[in-house]
N, C-alpha and C positions, 0 to 999 in steps of 0.2 A: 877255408870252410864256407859252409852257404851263410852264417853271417856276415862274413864279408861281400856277399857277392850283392844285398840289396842295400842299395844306396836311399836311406835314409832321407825322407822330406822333413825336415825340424821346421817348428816354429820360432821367432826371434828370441838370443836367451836371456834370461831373465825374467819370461813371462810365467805365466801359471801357467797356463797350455806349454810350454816348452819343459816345465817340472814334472807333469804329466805324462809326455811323451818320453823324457832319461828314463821314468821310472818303470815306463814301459817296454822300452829298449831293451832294462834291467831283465824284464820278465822274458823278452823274447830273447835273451841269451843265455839265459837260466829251460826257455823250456826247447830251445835245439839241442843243450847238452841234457836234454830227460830223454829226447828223442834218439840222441846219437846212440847214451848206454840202453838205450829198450827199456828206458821206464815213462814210458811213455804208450799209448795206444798207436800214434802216429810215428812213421818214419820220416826220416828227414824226405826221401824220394816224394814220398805223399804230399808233405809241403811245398817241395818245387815243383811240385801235378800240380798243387792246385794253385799254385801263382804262377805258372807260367805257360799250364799241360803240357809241358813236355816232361816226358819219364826219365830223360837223366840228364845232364850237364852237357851239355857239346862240347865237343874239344874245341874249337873256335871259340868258346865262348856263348855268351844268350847276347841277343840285340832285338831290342832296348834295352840296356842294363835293368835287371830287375829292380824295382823301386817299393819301398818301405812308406807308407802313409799311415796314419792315425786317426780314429774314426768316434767321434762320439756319440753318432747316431745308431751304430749298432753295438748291440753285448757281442756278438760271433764277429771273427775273421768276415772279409768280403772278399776276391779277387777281379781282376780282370786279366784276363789273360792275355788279349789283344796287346795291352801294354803292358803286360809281364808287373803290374801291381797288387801289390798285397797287403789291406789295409786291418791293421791290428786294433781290436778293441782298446779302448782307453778305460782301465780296470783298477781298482782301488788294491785286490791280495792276488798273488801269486796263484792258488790253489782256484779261485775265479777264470782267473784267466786261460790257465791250462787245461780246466774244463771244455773252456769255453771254444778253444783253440782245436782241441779232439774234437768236439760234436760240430766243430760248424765244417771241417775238415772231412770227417768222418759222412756226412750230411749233403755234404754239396752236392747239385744236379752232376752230374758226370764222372760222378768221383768211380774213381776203379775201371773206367772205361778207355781201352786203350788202343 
C-alpha cells in the first residue's frame, strides 16, 4: 500500500520528538485508510500528486524512494517533489490533522494540474 512505500525519517527513540512523530505515524495510517474507503475529501492518487506529482505509481517503481519527514513549523502538509518528500504536520488529535491534511492537499500551488 502507499504506506509502505514512504520511508519514514524518525527521530532517536525515546525522545519526545520521536513520541510525537509514532503518534503521528498513528494519524497518517489512520487517514490513508479514510482516504482509501472515500471518507475522506482526498484520494490516496491526490496524495502521491502531491508528494511526488506523479499521477500514479510506476511499475519500476518511484526513485528516490518517497520519504516521510515531520514538520513543526507548519500546521499543513509541505512537499517537495523534486525529492519525492512529504512532510506531515506534527498535531496533537486526529480530527486536526486530517483537516489539516485535505486543506493543505486540496490548496497546494498545482494541485490538479496534470
Amino acid at each position: 500500500g502507499i504506506e509502505d512505500l514512504f520511508q519514514p525519517q524518525l527521530s532517536p527513540g525515546g525522545s519526545n520528538r520521536r513520541t510525537q512523530e509514532d503518534q503521528t505515524r498513528s494519524f497518517w495510517g489512520d487517514y490513508l485508510l479514510d482516504c482509501e474507503e472515500n471518507d475522506s475529501s482526498v484520494t490516496l492518487e491526490e496524495i502521491f500528486m502531491f508528494a511526488t506529482g506523479l499521477p500514479c505509481i510506476p511499475p519500476a517503481g518511484v526513485n528516490p524512494q518517497p520519504r516521510l519527514q515531520f514538520d513543526t513549523s507548519s500546521k499543513f502538509p509541505t512537499a517537495n517533489t523534486c525529492a519525492n518528500t512529504l512532510k506531515l504536520p506534527l498535531l496533537d488529535n486526529y480530527n486536526t490533522f486530517k483537516a489539516n491534511m485535505n486543506f493543505g492537499i486540496k490548496n497546494s500551488p498545482g494541485f490538479g494540474c496534470y
